[in-house]
C-alpha positions in Angstrom: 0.0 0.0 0.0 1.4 3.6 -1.5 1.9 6.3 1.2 -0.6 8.7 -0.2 0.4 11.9 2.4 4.5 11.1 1.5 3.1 10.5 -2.4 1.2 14.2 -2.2 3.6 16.3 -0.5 6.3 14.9 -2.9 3.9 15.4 -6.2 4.8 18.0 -8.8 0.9 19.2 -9.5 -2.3 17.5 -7.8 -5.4 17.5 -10.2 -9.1 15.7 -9.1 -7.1 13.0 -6.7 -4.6 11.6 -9.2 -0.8 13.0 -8.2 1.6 13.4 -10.7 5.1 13.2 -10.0 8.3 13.7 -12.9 11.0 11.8 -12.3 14.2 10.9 -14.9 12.3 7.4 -16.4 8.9 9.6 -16.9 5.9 10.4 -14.7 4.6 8.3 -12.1 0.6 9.1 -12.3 -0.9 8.5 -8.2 -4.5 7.6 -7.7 -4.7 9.0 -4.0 -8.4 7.8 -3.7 -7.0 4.2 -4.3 -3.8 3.8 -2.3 -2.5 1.3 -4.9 -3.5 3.1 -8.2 -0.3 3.0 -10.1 0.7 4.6 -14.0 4.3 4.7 -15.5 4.4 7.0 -18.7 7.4 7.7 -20.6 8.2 11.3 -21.2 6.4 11.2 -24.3 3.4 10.0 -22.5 3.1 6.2 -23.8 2.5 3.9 -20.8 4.8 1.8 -19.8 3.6 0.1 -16.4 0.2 0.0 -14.6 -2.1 -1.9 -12.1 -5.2 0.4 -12.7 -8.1 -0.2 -14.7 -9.2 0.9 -17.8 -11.5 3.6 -16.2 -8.8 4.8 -13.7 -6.1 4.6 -16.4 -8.0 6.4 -18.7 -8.2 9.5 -16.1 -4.7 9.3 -15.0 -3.5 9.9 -18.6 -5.9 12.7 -18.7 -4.3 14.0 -15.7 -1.1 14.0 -16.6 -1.7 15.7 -20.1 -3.1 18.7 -18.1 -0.9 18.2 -15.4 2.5 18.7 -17.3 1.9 22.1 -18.2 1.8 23.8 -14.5 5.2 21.2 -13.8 7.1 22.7 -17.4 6.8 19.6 -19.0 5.0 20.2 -21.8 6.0 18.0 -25.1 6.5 20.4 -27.1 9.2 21.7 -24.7 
């Protein structure tokens, strides 16, 4: 079980529960309603590594497309 209060403090931009946090691989994508809700996506945003569903998944990548522009990490940067 993730740490969600270490996971939140530590994220780069918090959007409707899902933390996003950049790291050197890529963006790890948090779902701090589920405290197991896991995304890995590669810099260019194609997943790599998950153990959420399609719904969850589907709002994490949402997430992380809005998210990257308040953390500079838009794609086209």
């Amino acid at each position: 079980m993730l740490d969600v209060t270490k996971i939140a403090d530590e994220a780069d931009v918090i959007i409707s529960g899902f933390a996003v946090k950049k790291k050197e691989d890529g963006f790890y994508v948090y779902n701090l309603n589920n405290a197991e809700g896991v995304a890995l996506f590669t810099k260019d945003e194609i997943l790599v590594e998950t153990n959420m569903d399609d719904i969850e998944l589907a709002m994490a990548q949402k997430t992380l497309t809005e998210g990257k522009k308040y953390i500079g990490a838009e794609q086209n940067a």
